[in-house]
LUMKEDO-775542 format. One record per residue (C-alpha): x, z, y; residue in one letter. Coordinates in Angstrom, 2 decimals, decimal comma. Layout:
ATOM         u         w         v   residuo
ATOM         X         Z         Y         A
...
***
This chain:
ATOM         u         w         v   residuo
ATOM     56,57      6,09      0,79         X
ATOM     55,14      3,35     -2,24         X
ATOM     54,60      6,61     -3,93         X
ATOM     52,96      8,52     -1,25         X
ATOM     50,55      5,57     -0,53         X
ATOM     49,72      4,98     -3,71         X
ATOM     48,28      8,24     -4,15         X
ATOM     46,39      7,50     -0,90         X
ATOM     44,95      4,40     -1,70         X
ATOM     43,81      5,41     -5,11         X
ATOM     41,05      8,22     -4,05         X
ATOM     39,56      5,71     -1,93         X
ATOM     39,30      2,87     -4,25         X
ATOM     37,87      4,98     -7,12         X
ATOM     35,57      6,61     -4,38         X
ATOM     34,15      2,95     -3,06         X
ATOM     33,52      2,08     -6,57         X
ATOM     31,65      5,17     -7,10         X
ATOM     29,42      4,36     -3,71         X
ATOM     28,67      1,07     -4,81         X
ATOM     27,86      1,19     -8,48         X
ATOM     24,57      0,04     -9,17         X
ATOM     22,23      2,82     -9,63         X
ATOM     20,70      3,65    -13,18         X
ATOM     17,12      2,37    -14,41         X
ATOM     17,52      5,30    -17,15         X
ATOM     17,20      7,55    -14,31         X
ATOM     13,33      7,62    -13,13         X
ATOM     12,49      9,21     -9,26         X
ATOM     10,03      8,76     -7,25         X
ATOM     11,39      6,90     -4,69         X
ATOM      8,49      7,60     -2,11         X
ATOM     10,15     11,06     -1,94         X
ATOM      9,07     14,73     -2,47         X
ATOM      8,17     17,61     -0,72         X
ATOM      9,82     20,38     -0,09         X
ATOM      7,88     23,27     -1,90         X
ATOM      6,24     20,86     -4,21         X
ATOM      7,64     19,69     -7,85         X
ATOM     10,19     17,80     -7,99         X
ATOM     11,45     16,05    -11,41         X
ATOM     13,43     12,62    -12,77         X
ATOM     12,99     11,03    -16,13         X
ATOM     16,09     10,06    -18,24         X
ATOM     15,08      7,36    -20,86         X
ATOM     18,84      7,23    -22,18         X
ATOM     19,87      8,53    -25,55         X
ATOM     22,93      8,83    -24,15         X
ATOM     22,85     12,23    -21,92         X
ATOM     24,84     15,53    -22,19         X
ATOM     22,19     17,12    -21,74         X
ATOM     22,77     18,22    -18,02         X
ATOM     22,21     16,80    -14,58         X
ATOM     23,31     16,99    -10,54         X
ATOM     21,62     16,70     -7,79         X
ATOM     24,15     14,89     -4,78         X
ATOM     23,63     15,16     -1,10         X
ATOM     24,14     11,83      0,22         X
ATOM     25,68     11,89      3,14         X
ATOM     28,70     13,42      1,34         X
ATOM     28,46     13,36     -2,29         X
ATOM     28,73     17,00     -2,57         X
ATOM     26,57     18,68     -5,85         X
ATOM     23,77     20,39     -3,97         X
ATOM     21,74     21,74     -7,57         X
ATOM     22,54     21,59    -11,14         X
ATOM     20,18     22,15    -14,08         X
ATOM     19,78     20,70    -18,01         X
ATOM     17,22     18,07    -19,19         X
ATOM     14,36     19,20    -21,03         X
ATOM     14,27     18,41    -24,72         X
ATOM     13,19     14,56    -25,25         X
ATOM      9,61     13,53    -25,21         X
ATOM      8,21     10,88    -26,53         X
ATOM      5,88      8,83    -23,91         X
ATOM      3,04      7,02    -26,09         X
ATOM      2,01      4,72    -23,03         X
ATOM      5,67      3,22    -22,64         X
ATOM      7,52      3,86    -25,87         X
ATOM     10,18      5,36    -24,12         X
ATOM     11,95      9,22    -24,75         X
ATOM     11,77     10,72    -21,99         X
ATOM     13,83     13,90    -20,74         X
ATOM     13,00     16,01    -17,85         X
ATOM     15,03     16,91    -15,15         X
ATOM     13,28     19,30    -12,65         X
ATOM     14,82     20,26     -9,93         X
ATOM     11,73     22,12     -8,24         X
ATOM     13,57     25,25     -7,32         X
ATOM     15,83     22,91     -4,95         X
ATOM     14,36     23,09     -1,09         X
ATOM     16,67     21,06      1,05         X
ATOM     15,43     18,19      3,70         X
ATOM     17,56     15,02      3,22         X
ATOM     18,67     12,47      1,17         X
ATOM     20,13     12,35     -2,02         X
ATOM     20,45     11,36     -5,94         X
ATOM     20,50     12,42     -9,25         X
ATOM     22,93     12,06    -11,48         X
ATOM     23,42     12,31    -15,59         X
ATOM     26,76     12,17    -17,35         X
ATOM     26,55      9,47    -19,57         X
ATOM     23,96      7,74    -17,66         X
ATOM     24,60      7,04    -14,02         X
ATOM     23,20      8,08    -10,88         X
ATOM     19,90      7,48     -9,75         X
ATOM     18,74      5,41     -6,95         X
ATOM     18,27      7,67     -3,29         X
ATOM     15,20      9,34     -2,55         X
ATOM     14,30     11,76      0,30         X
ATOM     13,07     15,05      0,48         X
ATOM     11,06     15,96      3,57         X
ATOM      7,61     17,45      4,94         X
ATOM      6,78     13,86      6,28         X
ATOM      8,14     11,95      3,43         X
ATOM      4,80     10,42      2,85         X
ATOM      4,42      9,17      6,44         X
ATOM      5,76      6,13      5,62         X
ATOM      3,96      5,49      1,83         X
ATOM      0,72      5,98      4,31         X
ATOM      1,86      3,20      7,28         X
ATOM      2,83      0,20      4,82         X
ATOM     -0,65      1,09      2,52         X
ATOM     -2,37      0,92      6,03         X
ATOM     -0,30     -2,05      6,93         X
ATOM     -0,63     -4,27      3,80         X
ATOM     -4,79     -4,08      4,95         X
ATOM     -3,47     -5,85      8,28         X
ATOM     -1,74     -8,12      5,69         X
ATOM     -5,06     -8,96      4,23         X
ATOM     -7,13     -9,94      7,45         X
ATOM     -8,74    -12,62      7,26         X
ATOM     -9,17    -15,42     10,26         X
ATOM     -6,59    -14,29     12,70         X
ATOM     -2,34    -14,74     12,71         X
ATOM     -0,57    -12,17     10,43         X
ATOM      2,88    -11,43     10,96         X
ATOM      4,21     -7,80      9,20         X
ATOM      7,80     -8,41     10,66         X
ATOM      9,87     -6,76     11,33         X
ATOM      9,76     -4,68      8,42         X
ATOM      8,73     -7,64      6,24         X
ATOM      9,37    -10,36      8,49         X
ATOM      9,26    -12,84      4,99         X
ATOM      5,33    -11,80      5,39         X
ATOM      3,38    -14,25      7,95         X
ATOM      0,98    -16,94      8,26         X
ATOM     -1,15    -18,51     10,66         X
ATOM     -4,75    -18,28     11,40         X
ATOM     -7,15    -18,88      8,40         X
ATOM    -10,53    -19,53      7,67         X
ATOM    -11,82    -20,15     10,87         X
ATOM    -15,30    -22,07      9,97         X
ATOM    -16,62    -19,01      7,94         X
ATOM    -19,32    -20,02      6,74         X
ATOM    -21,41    -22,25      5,43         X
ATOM    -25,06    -20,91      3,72         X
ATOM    -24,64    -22,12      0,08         X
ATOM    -28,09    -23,13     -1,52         X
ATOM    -28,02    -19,82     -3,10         X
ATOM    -27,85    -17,93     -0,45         X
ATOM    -31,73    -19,69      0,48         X
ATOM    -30,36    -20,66      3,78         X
ATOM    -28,74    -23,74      5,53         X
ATOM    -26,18    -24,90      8,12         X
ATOM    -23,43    -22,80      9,24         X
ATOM    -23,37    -18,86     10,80         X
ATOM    -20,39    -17,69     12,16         X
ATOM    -19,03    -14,67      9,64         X
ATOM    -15,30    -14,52     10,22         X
ATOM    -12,67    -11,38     10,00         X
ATOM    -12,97     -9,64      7,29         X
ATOM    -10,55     -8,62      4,43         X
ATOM     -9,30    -11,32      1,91         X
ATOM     -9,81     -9,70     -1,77         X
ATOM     -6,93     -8,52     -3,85         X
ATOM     -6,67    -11,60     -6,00         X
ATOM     -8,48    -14,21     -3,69         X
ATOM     -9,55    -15,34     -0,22         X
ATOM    -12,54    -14,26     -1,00         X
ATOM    -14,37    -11,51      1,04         X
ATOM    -16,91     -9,52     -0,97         X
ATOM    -19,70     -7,10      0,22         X
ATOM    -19,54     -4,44     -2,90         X
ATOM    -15,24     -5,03     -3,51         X
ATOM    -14,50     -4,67      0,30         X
ATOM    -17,15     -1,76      0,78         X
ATOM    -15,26      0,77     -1,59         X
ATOM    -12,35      0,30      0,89         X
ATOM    -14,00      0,40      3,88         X
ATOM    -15,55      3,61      2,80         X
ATOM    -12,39      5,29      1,40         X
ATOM    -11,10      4,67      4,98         X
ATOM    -13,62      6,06      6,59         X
ATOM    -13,74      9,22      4,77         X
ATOM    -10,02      9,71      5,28         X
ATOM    -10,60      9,42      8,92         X
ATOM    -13,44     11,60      8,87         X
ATOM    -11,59     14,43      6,38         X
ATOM     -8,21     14,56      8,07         X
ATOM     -8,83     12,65     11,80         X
ATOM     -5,74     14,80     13,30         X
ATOM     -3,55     12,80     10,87         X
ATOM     -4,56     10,00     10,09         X
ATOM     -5,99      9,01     13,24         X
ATOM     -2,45      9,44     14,97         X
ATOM     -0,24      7,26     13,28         X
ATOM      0,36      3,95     15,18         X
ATOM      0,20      1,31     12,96         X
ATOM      1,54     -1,54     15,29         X
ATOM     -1,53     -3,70     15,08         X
ATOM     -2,52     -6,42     17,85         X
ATOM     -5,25     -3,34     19,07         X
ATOM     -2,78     -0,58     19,19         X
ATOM     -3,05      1,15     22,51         X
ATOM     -6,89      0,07     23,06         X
ATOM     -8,18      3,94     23,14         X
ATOM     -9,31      3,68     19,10         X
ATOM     -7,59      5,66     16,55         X
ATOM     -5,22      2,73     14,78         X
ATOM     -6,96      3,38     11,25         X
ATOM     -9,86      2,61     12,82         X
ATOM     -9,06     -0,56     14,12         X
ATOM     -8,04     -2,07     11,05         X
ATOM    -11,41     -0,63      9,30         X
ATOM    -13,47     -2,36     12,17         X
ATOM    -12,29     -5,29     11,37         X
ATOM    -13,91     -5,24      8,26         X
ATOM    -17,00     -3,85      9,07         X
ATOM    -17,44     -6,54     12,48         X
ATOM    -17,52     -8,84      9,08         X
ATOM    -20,33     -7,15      6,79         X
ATOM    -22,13     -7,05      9,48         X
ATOM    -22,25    -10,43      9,95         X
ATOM    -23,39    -11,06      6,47         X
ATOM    -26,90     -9,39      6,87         X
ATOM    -30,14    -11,42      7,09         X
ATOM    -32,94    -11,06      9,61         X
ATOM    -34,86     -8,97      7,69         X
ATOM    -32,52     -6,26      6,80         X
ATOM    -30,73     -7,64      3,04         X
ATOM    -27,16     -8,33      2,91         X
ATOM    -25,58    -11,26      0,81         X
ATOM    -22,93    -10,24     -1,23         X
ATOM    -20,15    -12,61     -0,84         X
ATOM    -18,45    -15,18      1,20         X
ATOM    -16,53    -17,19     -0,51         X
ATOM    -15,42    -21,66     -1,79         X
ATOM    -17,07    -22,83     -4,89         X
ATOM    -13,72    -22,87     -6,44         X
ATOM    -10,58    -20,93     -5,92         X
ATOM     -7,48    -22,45     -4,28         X
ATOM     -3,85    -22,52     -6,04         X
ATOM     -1,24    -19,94     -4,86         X
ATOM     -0,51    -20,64     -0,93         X
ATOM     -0,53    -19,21      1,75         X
ATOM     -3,98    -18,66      3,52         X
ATOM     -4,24    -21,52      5,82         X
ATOM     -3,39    -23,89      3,21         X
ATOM     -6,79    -22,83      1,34         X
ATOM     -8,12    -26,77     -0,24         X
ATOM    -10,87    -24,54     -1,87         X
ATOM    -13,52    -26,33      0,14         X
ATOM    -15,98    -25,08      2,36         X
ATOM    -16,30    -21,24      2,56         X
ATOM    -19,74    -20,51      1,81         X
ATOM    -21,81    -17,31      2,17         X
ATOM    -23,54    -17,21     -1,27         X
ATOM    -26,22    -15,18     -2,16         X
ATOM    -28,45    -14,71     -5,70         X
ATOM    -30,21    -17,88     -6,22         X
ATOM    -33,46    -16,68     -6,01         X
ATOM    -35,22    -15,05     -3,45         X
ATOM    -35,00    -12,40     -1,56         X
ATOM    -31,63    -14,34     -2,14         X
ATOM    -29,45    -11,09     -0,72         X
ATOM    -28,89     -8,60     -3,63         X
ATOM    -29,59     -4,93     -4,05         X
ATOM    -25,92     -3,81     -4,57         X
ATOM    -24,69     -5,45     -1,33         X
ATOM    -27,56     -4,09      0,83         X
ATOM    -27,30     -0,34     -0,52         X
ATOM    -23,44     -0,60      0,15         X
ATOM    -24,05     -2,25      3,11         X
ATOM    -26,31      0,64      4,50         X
ATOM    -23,99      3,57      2,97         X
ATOM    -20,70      2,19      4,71         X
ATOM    -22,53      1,29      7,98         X
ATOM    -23,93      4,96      8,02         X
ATOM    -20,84      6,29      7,43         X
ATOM    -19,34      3,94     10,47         X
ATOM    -22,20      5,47     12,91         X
ATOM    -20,44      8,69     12,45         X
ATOM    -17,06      8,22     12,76         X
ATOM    -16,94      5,69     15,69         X
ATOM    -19,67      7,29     17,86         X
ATOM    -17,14      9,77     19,58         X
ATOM    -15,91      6,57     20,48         X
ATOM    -18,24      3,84     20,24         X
ATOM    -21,53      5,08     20,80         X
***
């Protein structure tokens, strides 16, 4: 019976430490996914490979594709060796790993049509992350992500902006390094948006991406983009010129939004007149006539 228990209990140990090991940074995959009919390879940066490698089906463990590493490579940019393993001629949906004797296993990746449905909701997310002037919470998949309300007295005119007293520009995207929000910086986004809308609307225009509009009749990609745009358009002057930034005299310390002890937020413009710049006012124009296009089916 000790015997016959033993030989039980065994399998199932060795097998839960198998399950649990940590997986292998020598083993490189993307871990976005890949398609089905597209290319599919890992990199090994070990020296210490046979030479071969497995591909496992998750959901039991069970060798699914086997093939051998390409000869080593150096990679200039990194400094590592580098071996291929491509497993392009394998065409299953699901999830699964790679493993190298010698090596490890790699962590899990998927292969699916829609694999990169999800790369393209958290991108389109982490722009909800970046609004500026309103609550942000990106629970529950990040629920560590939230803050209150920011910014709310955008902005001031700055002397250089050949203007005084205060003009209501809130919304807006805070930059990538900053809580700044920049004309020319902001406008390369807003128009990469657009066109991605405007190339593939079908798609991209019918992915929810659980913002506080969702459900309000506009395409959700459009939503966030407007957001943006209802703030350069609050940066133009009377007479047609935009001013290129809004912005504190100096930059804050890391925390959170609200917390900003920058100062004032000032729109700033050149110093000298016409005071709004040429770069800001052609981007300006270019992004807005780009936005007449794609929101007239819907806002005309």
């Amino acid at each position: 019976m000790k015997k016959e228990m033993f030989g039980f209990i065994l399998p199932a140990v060795l097998l839960a430490a198998r399950v649990f090991a940590d997986p292998s940074l020598d083993i490189k995959v993307d871990q976005v996914g890949y398609l089905p009919d597209q290319p599919k390879s890992a990199f090994i940066t070990s020296d210490k490979t046979r030479g071969i490698f497995r591909v496992r089906r998750a959901s039991d463990n069970q060798i699914v594709f086997r093939g051998k590493l390409a000869q080593p490579v150096k990679d200039p940019d990194s400094g590592d060796t580098l071996r291929e393993a491509d497993f392009s001629g394998f065409h299953e949906t699901g999830e699964f790993y790679v493993t190298v004797p010698g090596v490890g296993e790699s962590f899990r990746f998927r292969i699916s049509p829609d694999v990169y449905s999800d790369a393209y909701y958290l991108c389109m997310r982490s722009y909800y992350g970046q609004r500026c002037g309103i609550q942000v919470d990106l629970g529950p998949r990040f629920p560590q992500y939230h803050h209150a309300a920011c910014h709310t007295q955008d902005g001031f005119f700055h002397p250089s902006s050949g203007k005084s007293g205060f003009k209501a520009a809130g919304k807006g995207w805070h930059d990538a390094g900053d809580y700044g929000k920049y004309i020319v910086n902001s406008g390369i986004s807003t128009a990469t948006l657009l066109w991605a809308y405007e190339w593939f609307p079908e798609k991209s225009g019918a992915i929810r991406l659980d913002l506080p509009e969702s459900g309000n009749g506009l395409p959700d990609i459009l939503n966030e983009i407007k957001w943006n745009l209802d703030w350069m358009l609050t940066m133009q002057d009377g007479d047609g010129g935009v001013w290129h930034k809004l912005t504190t005299e100096k930059f804050c310390g890391f925390v959170a939004p609200e917390k900003d002890d920058g100062g004032k937020r000032y729109i700033i413009g050149t110093g000298k007149p016409p005071y709004k710049s040429s770069g800001a006012t052609a981007d300006f124009a270019a992004v807005m006539a780009m936005a007449a296009r794609v929101y007239q089916p819907f806002r005309p």
